[in-house]
KOLMIMI-111217 format. One line per 8 residues: number of its first residue (from 1); their letters; for each residue z, x, y of C-alpha. Coordinates in steps of 0.05 Angstrom, whole numbers, m for minus. Each point is the difference from the previous one (the first is absolute). Layout:
% residues N
NUM) a) Z:X:Y; ...;
This chain:
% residues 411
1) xxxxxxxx) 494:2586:2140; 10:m31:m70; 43:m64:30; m68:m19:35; m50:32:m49; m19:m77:m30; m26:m21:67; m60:44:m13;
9) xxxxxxxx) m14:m63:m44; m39:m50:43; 16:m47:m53; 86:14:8; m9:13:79; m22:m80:3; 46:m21:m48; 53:38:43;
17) xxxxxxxx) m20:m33:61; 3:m71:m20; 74:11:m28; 18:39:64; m15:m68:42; 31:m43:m57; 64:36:m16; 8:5:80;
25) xxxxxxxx) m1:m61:17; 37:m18:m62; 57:31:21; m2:m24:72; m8:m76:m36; 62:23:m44; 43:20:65; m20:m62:28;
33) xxxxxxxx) 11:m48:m59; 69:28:m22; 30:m8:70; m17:m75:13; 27:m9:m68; 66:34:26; 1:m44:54; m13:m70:m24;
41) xxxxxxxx) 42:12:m72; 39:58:16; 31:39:m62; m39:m51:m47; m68:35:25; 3:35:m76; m27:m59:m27; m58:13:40;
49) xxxxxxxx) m4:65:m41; 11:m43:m69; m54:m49:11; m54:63:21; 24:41:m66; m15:m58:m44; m63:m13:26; m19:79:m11;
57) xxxxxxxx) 29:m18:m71; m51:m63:m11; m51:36:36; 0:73:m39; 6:m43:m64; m42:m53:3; m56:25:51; m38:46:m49;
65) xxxxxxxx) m55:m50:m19; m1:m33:68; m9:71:31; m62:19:m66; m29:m64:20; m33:30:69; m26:64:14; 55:49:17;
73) xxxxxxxx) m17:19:69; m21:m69:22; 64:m29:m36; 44:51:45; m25:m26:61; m5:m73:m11; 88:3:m21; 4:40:74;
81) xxxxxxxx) m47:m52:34; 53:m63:m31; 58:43:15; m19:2:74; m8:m76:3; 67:m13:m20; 32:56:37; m21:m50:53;
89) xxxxxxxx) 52:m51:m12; 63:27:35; m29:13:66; m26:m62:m4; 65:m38:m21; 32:43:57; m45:m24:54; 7:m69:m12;
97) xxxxxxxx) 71:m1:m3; 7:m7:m65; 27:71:m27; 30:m6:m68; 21:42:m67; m60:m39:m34; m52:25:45; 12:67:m23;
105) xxxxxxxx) 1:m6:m66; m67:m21:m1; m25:76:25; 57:26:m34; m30:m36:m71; m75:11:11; 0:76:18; 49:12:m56;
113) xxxxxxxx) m53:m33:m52; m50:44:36; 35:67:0; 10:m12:m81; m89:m3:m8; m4:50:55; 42:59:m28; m15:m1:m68;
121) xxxxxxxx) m76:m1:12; 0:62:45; 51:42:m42; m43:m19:m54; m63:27:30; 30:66:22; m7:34:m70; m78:m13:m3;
129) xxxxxxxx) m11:16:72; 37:61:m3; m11:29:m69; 39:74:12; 72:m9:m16; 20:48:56; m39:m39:52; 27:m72:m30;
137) xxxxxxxx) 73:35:12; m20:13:70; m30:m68:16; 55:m42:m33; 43:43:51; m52:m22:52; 1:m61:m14; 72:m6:m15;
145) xxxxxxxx) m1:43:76; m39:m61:35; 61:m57:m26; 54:49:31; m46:21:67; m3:m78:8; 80:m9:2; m9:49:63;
153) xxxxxxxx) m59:m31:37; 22:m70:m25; 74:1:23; m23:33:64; m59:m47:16; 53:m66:m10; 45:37:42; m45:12:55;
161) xxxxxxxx) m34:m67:m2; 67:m38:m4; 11:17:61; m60:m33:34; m8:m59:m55; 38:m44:m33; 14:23:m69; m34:m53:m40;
169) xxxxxxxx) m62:23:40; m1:65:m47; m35:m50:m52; m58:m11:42; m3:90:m5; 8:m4:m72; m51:m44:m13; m51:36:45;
177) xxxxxxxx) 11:64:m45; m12:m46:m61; m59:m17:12; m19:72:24; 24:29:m57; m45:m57:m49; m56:20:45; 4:80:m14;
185) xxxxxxxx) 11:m17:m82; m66:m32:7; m24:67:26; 20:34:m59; m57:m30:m36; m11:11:m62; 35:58:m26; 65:m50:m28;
193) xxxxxxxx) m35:m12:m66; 15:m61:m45; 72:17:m26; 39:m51:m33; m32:m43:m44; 24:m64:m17; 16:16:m77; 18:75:1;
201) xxxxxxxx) 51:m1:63; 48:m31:36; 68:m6:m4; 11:m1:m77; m41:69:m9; 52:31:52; 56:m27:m41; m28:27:m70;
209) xxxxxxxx) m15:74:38; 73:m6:24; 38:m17:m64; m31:55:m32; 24:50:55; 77:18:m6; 3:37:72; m43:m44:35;
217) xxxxxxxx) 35:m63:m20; 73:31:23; m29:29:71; m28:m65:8; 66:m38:m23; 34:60:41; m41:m22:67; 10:m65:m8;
225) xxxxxxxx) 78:3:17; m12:52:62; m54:m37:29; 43:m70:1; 62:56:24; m61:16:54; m8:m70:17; 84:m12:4;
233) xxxxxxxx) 5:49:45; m60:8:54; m38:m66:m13; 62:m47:9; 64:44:27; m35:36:51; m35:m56:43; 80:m36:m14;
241) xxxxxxxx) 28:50:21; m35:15:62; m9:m75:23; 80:m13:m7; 25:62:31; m45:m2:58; m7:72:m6; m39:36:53;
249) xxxxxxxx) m11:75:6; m50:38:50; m10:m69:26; m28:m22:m61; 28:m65:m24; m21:m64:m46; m65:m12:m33; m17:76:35;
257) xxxxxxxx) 59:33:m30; m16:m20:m71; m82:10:7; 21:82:22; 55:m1:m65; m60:m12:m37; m38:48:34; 49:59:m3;
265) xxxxxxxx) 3:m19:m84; m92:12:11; 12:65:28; 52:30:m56; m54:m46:m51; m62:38:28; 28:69:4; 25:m4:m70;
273) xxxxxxxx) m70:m24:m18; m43:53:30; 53:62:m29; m6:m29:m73; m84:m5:9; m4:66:25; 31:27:m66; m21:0:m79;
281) xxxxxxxx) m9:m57:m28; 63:m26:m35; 15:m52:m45; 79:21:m20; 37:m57:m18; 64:28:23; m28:21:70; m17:m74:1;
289) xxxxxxxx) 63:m30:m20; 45:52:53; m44:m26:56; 28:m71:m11; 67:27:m10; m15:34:69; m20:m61:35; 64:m43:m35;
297) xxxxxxxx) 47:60:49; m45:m12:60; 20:m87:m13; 73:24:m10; m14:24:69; m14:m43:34; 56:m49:m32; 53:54:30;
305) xxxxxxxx) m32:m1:63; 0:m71:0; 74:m9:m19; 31:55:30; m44:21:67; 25:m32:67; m52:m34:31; m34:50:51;
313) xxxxxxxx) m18:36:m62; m14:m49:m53; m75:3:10; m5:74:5; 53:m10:m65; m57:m44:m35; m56:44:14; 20:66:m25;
321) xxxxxxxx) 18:m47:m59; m67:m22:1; m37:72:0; 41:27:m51; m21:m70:m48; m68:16:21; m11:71:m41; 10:m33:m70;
329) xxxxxxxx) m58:m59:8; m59:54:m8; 36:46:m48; m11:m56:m47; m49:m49:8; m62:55:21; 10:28:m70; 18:m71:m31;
337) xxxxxxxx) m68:m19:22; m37:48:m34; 40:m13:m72; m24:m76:0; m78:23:17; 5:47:m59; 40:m41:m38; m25:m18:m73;
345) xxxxxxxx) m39:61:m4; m75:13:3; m15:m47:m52; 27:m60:37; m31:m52:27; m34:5:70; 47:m56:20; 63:37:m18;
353) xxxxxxxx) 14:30:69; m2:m66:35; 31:m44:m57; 70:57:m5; 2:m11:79; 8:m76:m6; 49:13:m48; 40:46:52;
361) xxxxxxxx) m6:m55:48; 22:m49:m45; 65:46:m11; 13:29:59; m9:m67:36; 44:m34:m47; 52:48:22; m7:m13:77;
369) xxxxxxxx) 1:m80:m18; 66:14:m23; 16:41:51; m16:m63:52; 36:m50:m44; 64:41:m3; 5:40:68; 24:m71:35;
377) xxxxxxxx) 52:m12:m50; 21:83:10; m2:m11:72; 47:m70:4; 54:35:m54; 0:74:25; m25:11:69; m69:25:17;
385) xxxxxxxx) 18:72:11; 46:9:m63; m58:m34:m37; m47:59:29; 48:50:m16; 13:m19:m78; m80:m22:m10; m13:84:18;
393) xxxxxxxx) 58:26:m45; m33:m44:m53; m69:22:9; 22:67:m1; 53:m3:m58; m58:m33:m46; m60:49:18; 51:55:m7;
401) xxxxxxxx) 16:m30:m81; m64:m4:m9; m8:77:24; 44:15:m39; m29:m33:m65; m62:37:16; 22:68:m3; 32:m10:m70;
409) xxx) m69:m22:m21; m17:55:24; m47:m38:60;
């Protein structure tokens, strides 16, 4: 089966199983964090959002030397190790009475400056483990597969465990699979060469590679918008929206009824995932661009369910919402992948695919800090669910321009 066919690479299979435990925990720890936010700050938990997008920002732009300094593999596991220790702090603060909107920033600040020395260092590695561009296509889709598995397992864990433990006791999980997943990087051994050297990569080479690469540069500007729409929408409307209504369907309510939202979006995520793998490789811009126009309807949906459903059927309402959202992610980012490891050409540097990911972070994140600045403000002047509703028509009316720009370029 060609979704799977990497695996057959020991090398992949290991690297595969460390980001299985660390994406699902990640999400579980992301379940967790946003809904203590919700409670202690309410609607102002998007600032949460701000303060983790700007530390991706000084992460993916300033971490390249820091990141050269150590050997790659060893480097990915000591950032997990210090993650873990500081994912620490809020069950701490909770269990000594002392819960508070600072505690979690502190997880909320270190595993964001992890994630931006962790990602570009594996995407970067992917194109010299996996030389064949058909197989790289396949395991960026498996890989893309194991982020979008996790908001299943991860969602459903938090909900299952949340109702035995308190919810700040999902940190002590999360750091347990941190320090798994450092241990299994170590396993890799030595097959994560020497990458990005001090002088040749980094953030600056991803910005030169970029500039000199019309479509990649407006995709990237193009994702940018949709991911902080994203963010709007399911990162800070959706755990609102849930927590204020009460909501309960199925006897699924609170904290539960927002971890299986997120699950039902990991289903539609995964399916998508494993249909576009099994197929040709394909790197068509405008296939690319209608998937985000796709998930901008499904965030429309879920806006109209939110404003107009009564409430016996708002979750069901928000979940068919989320499904339909979920079928764009993979239709562009499994191909997006693949354009920033083969971006500059052959003759670029061997740094190139690692240094154009920073510079993705960089941009997308600086769209989802934006998102978290503003999505308070939206909230306080036009109501959380007409805020959901016109944050999908715009995600969708912008990647359906840019469609549209595309096919008179003939893209």
């Amino acid at each position: 089966m060609r979704a799977l066919a990497p695996l057959r690479n020991p090398i992949v299979a290991r690297l595969w199983a460390a980001l299985v435990v660390f994406t699902t925990g990640d999400e579980l720890y992301r379940v967790a964090l946003v809904w203590l936010a919700v409670g202690i700050v309410g609607r102002q938990a998007g600032y949460l959002s701000a303060a983790q997008s700007a530390c991706m920002l000084l992460g993916a732009a300033l971490g390249g030397s820091l990141a050269a300094a150590l050997s790659q593999r060893r480097a990915m596991s000591i950032f997990l190790v210090a993650g873990a220790a500081c994912v620490l702090v809020p069950p701490i603060a909770w269990e000594l009475g002392h819960p508070s909107f600072t505690a979690l920033m502190v997880p909320a600040v270190a595993v964001s400056l992890m994630r931006a020395q962790l990602e570009p260092t594996i995407q970067g590695h992917l194109p010299v483990l996996v030389p064949d561009r058909d197989v790289l296509f396949a395991t960026n889709g498996l890989i893309d597969g194991v982020r979008r598995m996790a908001r299943i397992t991860g969602p459903m864990f938090a909900a299952g465990l949340a109702a035995v433990f308190a919810v700040h006791d999902l940190f002590f999980v999360y750091a347990v699979a941190l320090l798994f997943a450092a241990y299994l990087l170590l396993r890799v051994g030595d097959a994560i060469p020497e990458r990005e050297g001090r002088a040749g990569g980094g953030f600056i080479l991803g910005l030169r590679i970029v500039r000199g690469e019309r479509l990649l540069r407006g995709l990237l500007s193009l994702k940018s918008v949709t991911d902080g729409c994203w963010v709007v929408v399911i990162g800070h409307a959706l755990p609102l929206t849930i927590e204020q209504s009460g909501a309960s369907w199925l006897g699924i309510s609170g904290v539960a009824a927002y971890g299986t939202g997120l699950a039902v979006y990991g289903v539609s995520n995964i399916i998508t995932n494993v249909t576009l793998i099994s197929m040709a490789p394909s790197l068509v811009p405008a296939r690319m661009v209608g998937g985000l126009a796709f998930m901008g309807s499904g965030l429309a949906a879920m806006g109209a369910g939110a404003f107009f459903a009564p409430e016996a059927l708002l979750l069901p309402a928000l979940y068919a919402g989320l499904a339909l959202a979920a079928i764009g992610g993979p239709m562009c980012d499994i191909p997006l992948a693949m354009r920033i490891q083969l971006a500059g050409g052959p003759s670029a540097p061997r740094a190139a695919a690692s240094s154009v990911h920073r510079v993705r972070l960089f941009v997308t994140f600086g769209g989802i800090m934006l998102a978290g600045l503003v999505s308070p403000s939206l909230f306080g002047a036009f109501g959380v669910a007409e805020t959901m509703l016109g944050t999908g028509f715009l995600c969708t009316g912008i990647s359906l321009a840019a469609l549209a720009v595309l096919r008179r370029a003939g893209g």
